[in-house]
C-alpha positions as CSV (number, residue, x, y, z in Angstrom):
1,X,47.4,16.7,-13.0
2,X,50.5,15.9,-14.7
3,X,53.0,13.7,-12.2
4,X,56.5,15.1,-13.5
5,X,58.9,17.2,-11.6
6,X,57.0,19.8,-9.2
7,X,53.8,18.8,-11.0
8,X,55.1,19.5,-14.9
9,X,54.3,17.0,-18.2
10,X,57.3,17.2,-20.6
11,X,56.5,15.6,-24.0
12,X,57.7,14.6,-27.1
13,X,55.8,13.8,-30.2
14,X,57.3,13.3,-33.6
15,X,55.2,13.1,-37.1
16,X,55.4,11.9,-40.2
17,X,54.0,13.9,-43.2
18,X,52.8,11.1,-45.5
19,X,51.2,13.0,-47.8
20,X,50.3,17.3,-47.3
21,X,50.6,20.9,-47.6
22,X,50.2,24.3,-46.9
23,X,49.0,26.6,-50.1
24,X,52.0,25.5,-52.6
25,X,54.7,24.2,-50.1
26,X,54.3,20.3,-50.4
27,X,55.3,18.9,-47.1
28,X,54.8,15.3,-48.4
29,X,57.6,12.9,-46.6
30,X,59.1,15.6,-44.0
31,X,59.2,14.2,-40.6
32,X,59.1,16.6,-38.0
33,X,59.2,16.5,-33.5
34,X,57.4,18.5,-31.6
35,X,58.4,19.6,-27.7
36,X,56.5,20.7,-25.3
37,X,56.4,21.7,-21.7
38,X,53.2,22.2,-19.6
39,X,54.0,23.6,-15.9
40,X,50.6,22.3,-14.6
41,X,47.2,20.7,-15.8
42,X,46.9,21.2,-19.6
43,X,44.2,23.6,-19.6
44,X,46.3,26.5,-17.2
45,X,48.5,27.4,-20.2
46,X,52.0,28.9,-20.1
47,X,53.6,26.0,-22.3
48,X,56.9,25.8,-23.7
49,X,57.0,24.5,-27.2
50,X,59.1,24.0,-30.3
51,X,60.1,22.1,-33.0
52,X,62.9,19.8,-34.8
53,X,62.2,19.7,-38.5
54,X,64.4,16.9,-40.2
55,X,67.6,18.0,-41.7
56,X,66.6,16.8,-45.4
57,X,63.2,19.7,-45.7
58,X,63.4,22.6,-47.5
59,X,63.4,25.9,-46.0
60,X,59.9,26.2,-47.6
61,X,58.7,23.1,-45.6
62,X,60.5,24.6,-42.6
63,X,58.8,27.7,-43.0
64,X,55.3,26.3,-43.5
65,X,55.7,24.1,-40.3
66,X,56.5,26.9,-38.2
67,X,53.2,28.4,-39.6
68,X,51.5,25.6,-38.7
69,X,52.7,24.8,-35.4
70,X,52.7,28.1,-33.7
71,X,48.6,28.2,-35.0
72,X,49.0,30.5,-37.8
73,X,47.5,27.9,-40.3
74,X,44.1,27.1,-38.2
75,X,43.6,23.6,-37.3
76,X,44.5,22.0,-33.9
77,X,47.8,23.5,-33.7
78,X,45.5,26.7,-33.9
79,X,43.4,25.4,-30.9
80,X,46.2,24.9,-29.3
81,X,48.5,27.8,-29.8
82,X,46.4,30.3,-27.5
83,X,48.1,28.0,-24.0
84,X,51.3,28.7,-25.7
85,X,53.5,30.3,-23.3
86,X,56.9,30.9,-24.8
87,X,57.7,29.4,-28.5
88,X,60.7,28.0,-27.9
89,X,61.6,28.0,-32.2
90,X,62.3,25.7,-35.0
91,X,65.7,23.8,-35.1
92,X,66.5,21.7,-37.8
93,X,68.3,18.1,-37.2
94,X,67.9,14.2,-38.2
95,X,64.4,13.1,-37.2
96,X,64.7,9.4,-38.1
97,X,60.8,7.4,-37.7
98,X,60.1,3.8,-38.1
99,X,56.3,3.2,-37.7
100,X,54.6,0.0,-37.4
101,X,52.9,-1.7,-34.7
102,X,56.1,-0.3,-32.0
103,X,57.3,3.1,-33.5
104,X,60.3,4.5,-32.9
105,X,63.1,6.7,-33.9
106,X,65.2,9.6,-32.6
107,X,65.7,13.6,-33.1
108,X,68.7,15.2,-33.8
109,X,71.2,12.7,-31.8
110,X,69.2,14.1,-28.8
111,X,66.5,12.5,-28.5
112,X,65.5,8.7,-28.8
113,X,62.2,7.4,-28.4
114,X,60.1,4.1,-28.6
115,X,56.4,3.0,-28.4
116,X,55.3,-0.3,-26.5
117,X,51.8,-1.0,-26.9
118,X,49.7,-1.4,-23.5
119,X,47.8,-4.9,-24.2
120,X,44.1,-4.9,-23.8
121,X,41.9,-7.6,-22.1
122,X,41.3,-9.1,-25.2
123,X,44.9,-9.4,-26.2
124,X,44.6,-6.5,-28.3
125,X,45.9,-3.0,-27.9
126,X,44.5,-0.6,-25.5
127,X,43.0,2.2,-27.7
128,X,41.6,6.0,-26.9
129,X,38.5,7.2,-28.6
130,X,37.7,11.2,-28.5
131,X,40.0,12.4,-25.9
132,X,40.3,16.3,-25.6
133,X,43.8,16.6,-26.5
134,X,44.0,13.7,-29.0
135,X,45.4,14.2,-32.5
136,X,43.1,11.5,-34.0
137,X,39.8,10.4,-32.8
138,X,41.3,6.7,-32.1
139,X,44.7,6.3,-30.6
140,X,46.7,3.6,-29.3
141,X,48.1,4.0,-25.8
142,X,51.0,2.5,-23.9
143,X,54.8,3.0,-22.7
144,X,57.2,5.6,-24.3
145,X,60.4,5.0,-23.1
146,X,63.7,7.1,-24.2
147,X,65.1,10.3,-23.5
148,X,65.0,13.6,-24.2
149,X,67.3,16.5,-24.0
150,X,66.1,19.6,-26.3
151,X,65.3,23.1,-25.8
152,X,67.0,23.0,-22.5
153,X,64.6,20.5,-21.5
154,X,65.8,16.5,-20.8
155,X,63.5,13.8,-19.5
156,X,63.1,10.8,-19.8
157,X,59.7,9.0,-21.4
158,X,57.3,7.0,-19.8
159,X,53.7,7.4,-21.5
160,X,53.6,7.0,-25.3
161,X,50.7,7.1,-28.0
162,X,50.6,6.8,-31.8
163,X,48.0,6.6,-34.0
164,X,47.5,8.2,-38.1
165,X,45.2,11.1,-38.5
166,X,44.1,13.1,-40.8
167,X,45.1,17.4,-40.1
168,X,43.3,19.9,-41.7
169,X,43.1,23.9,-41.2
170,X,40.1,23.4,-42.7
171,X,37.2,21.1,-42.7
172,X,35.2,20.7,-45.5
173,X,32.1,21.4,-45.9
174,X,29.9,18.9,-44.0
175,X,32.4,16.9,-42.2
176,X,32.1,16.4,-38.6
177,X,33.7,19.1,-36.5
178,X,36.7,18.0,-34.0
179,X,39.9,16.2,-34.5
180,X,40.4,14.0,-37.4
Protein backbone atom coordinates (compact mmCIF):
# COMPACT_ATOMS: atom_id res chain seq x y z
CA UNK A 1 0.00 0.00 0.00
CA UNK A 2 1.41 3.31 -0.88
CA UNK A 3 2.37 5.32 2.58
CA UNK A 4 1.61 9.02 1.30
CA UNK A 5 -1.08 11.24 2.59
CA UNK A 6 -4.41 9.19 3.54
CA UNK A 7 -2.75 6.19 1.79
CA UNK A 8 -1.86 8.04 -1.85
CA UNK A 9 1.70 7.56 -3.99
CA UNK A 10 2.42 10.86 -5.84
CA UNK A 11 5.19 10.38 -8.48
CA UNK A 12 7.29 11.87 -10.71
CA UNK A 13 9.31 10.44 -13.53
CA UNK A 14 11.05 12.28 -16.24
CA UNK A 15 12.55 10.65 -19.59
CA UNK A 16 14.89 11.14 -21.98
CA UNK A 17 14.22 10.22 -25.64
CA UNK A 18 17.75 9.19 -26.84
CA UNK A 19 16.88 7.98 -29.92
CA UNK A 20 12.71 7.20 -31.20
CA UNK A 21 9.57 7.78 -32.84
CA UNK A 22 6.09 7.38 -33.53
CA UNK A 23 5.23 6.72 -37.54
CA UNK A 24 7.19 9.94 -38.99
CA UNK A 25 7.40 12.30 -35.87
CA UNK A 26 11.10 11.72 -34.71
CA UNK A 27 11.13 12.21 -30.93
CA UNK A 28 14.96 11.70 -30.80
CA UNK A 29 16.46 14.22 -27.86
CA UNK A 30 12.89 15.46 -26.40
CA UNK A 31 12.87 15.09 -22.75
CA UNK A 32 9.71 14.80 -21.22
CA UNK A 33 8.03 14.32 -17.15
CA UNK A 34 5.48 12.40 -16.40
CA UNK A 35 2.94 12.93 -13.05
CA UNK A 36 1.00 10.78 -11.64
CA UNK A 37 -1.29 10.26 -8.71
CA UNK A 38 -2.60 6.88 -7.40
CA UNK A 39 -5.25 7.26 -4.46
CA UNK A 40 -4.56 3.64 -3.18
CA UNK A 41 -2.64 0.39 -4.13
CA UNK A 42 -1.57 0.55 -7.83
CA UNK A 43 -3.76 -2.02 -9.16
CA UNK A 44 -7.37 -0.13 -7.78
CA UNK A 45 -7.07 2.46 -10.61
CA UNK A 46 -8.50 5.98 -10.63
CA UNK A 47 -4.98 7.76 -11.32
CA UNK A 48 -4.26 11.14 -12.07
CA UNK A 49 -1.78 11.72 -14.78
CA UNK A 50 -0.13 14.07 -17.08
CA UNK A 51 2.68 15.36 -18.71
CA UNK A 52 5.51 18.24 -19.11
CA UNK A 53 6.96 18.00 -22.54
CA UNK A 54 10.25 20.32 -22.67
CA UNK A 55 9.71 23.68 -24.07
CA UNK A 56 12.27 23.09 -27.13
CA UNK A 57 9.75 19.91 -28.97
CA UNK A 58 7.81 20.43 -31.66
CA UNK A 59 4.20 20.45 -31.59
CA UNK A 60 4.53 17.15 -33.60
CA UNK A 61 6.69 15.62 -30.78
CA UNK A 62 4.12 17.07 -28.36
CA UNK A 63 1.34 15.56 -30.15
CA UNK A 64 2.90 12.15 -30.49
CA UNK A 65 3.72 12.04 -26.69
CA UNK A 66 0.27 12.64 -25.75
CA UNK A 67 -0.58 9.64 -28.04
CA UNK A 68 1.78 7.69 -26.41
CA UNK A 69 1.19 8.44 -22.85
CA UNK A 70 -2.53 8.37 -22.62
CA UNK A 71 -2.11 4.49 -24.39
CA UNK A 72 -3.16 5.37 -27.78
CA UNK A 73 0.21 4.01 -29.27
CA UNK A 74 0.15 0.41 -27.48
CA UNK A 75 3.07 -0.36 -25.35
CA UNK A 76 3.21 -0.03 -21.59
CA UNK A 77 1.79 3.35 -21.52
CA UNK A 78 -1.08 1.19 -23.19
CA UNK A 79 -1.05 -1.31 -20.31
CA UNK A 80 -1.28 1.23 -18.22
CA UNK A 81 -3.72 3.70 -19.50
CA UNK A 82 -6.86 1.49 -18.63
CA UNK A 83 -6.17 2.58 -14.39
CA UNK A 84 -6.13 6.00 -15.74
CA UNK A 85 -8.59 7.95 -13.81
CA UNK A 86 -8.56 11.59 -15.00
CA UNK A 87 -5.74 12.78 -17.70
CA UNK A 88 -4.74 15.60 -16.21
CA UNK A 89 -3.09 16.97 -20.01
CA UNK A 90 0.10 17.99 -21.65
CA UNK A 91 1.82 21.21 -20.52
CA UNK A 92 4.86 22.29 -22.05
CA UNK A 93 7.89 23.82 -19.96
CA UNK A 94 11.92 23.41 -19.36
CA UNK A 95 12.53 19.72 -18.48
CA UNK A 96 16.26 19.99 -17.85
CA UNK A 97 18.03 16.03 -17.24
CA UNK A 98 21.51 15.18 -16.28
CA UNK A 99 21.94 11.35 -16.27
CA UNK A 100 24.77 9.54 -14.93
CA UNK A 101 25.35 7.44 -12.05
CA UNK A 102 23.00 10.27 -9.67
CA UNK A 103 20.41 11.80 -12.23
CA UNK A 104 18.89 14.81 -11.78
CA UNK A 105 17.23 17.81 -13.21
CA UNK A 106 14.00 19.82 -12.86
CA UNK A 107 10.51 20.55 -14.80
CA UNK A 108 9.24 23.65 -15.64
CA UNK A 109 10.78 25.83 -12.46
CA UNK A 110 8.32 23.53 -10.54
CA UNK A 111 9.75 20.72 -10.06
CA UNK A 112 13.32 19.63 -9.02
CA UNK A 113 14.44 16.21 -8.60
CA UNK A 114 17.52 14.00 -7.76
CA UNK A 115 18.57 10.32 -7.62
CA UNK A 116 20.87 8.85 -4.79
CA UNK A 117 21.64 5.39 -5.38
CA UNK A 118 20.72 2.82 -2.39
CA UNK A 119 24.24 0.85 -1.86
CA UNK A 120 24.13 -2.87 -2.07
CA UNK A 121 25.96 -5.35 0.27
CA UNK A 122 28.61 -5.64 -2.05
CA UNK A 123 29.20 -1.90 -2.38
CA UNK A 124 27.31 -1.81 -5.48
CA UNK A 125 23.98 -0.43 -6.29
CA UNK A 126 20.80 -2.08 -5.15
CA UNK A 127 19.13 -3.07 -8.49
CA UNK A 128 15.26 -4.48 -9.40
CA UNK A 129 14.84 -7.23 -11.79
CA UNK A 130 11.20 -7.87 -13.33
CA UNK A 131 9.01 -5.82 -11.16
CA UNK A 132 5.37 -5.48 -12.37
CA UNK A 133 5.33 -1.84 -12.83
CA UNK A 134 8.99 -1.45 -13.97
CA UNK A 135 9.89 0.36 -17.10
CA UNK A 136 12.99 -1.83 -17.79
CA UNK A 137 13.54 -5.28 -16.66
CA UNK A 138 16.65 -4.02 -14.41
CA UNK A 139 16.42 -0.90 -12.48
CA UNK A 140 18.39 0.81 -9.94
CA UNK A 141 16.67 1.78 -6.70
CA UNK A 142 17.26 4.37 -4.03
CA UNK A 143 16.31 7.98 -2.64
CA UNK A 144 14.56 10.62 -4.75
CA UNK A 145 14.56 13.70 -3.01
CA UNK A 146 13.11 17.13 -4.42
CA UNK A 147 9.80 18.60 -4.77
CA UNK A 148 7.09 18.74 -6.74
CA UNK A 149 4.32 21.09 -7.35
CA UNK A 150 2.34 20.36 -10.83
CA UNK A 151 -1.11 19.62 -11.80
CA UNK A 152 -2.29 20.96 -8.50
CA UNK A 153 -0.31 18.31 -7.00
CA UNK A 154 3.10 19.24 -4.61
CA UNK A 155 5.05 16.70 -2.69
CA UNK A 156 7.94 16.20 -1.86
CA UNK A 157 10.31 12.98 -3.12
CA UNK A 158 11.48 10.28 -1.23
CA UNK A 159 11.87 6.97 -3.39
CA UNK A 160 13.64 7.31 -6.73
CA UNK A 161 14.60 4.80 -9.62
CA UNK A 162 16.36 5.15 -12.95
CA UNK A 163 17.40 2.80 -15.26
CA UNK A 164 17.54 2.89 -19.65
CA UNK A 165 15.09 0.82 -21.45
CA UNK A 166 14.16 0.13 -24.44
CA UNK A 167 9.86 1.23 -25.36
CA UNK A 168 8.26 -0.25 -28.01
CA UNK A 169 4.27 -0.35 -29.10
CA UNK A 170 5.34 -3.18 -30.70
CA UNK A 171 7.53 -6.20 -30.21
CA UNK A 172 9.04 -7.77 -32.90
CA UNK A 173 8.52 -10.82 -33.96
CA UNK A 174 10.10 -13.36 -31.58
CA UNK A 175 11.23 -11.13 -28.76
CA UNK A 176 10.27 -11.92 -25.32
CA UNK A 177 7.05 -10.51 -24.21
CA UNK A 178 7.04 -7.87 -21.11
CA UNK A 179 8.84 -4.70 -20.46
CA UNK A 180 11.99 -4.00 -22.20
Amino acid sequence: MPTGPDGECRGLNVFHIAKGNLDDTDLSGVDFAFLNWFPTHLTAGGWKVGAVVDESATDAQVSALETILRGQAGGPFGDLAGLYGEWLGVERGGVTFAGGDRPSGSVAGRAQFTFEPLPGPDGGVTTVKNAMYGFAPEFRIGKGPGHTELFGLEFDGIYGETSDFTFASEMAEGAPKGRG
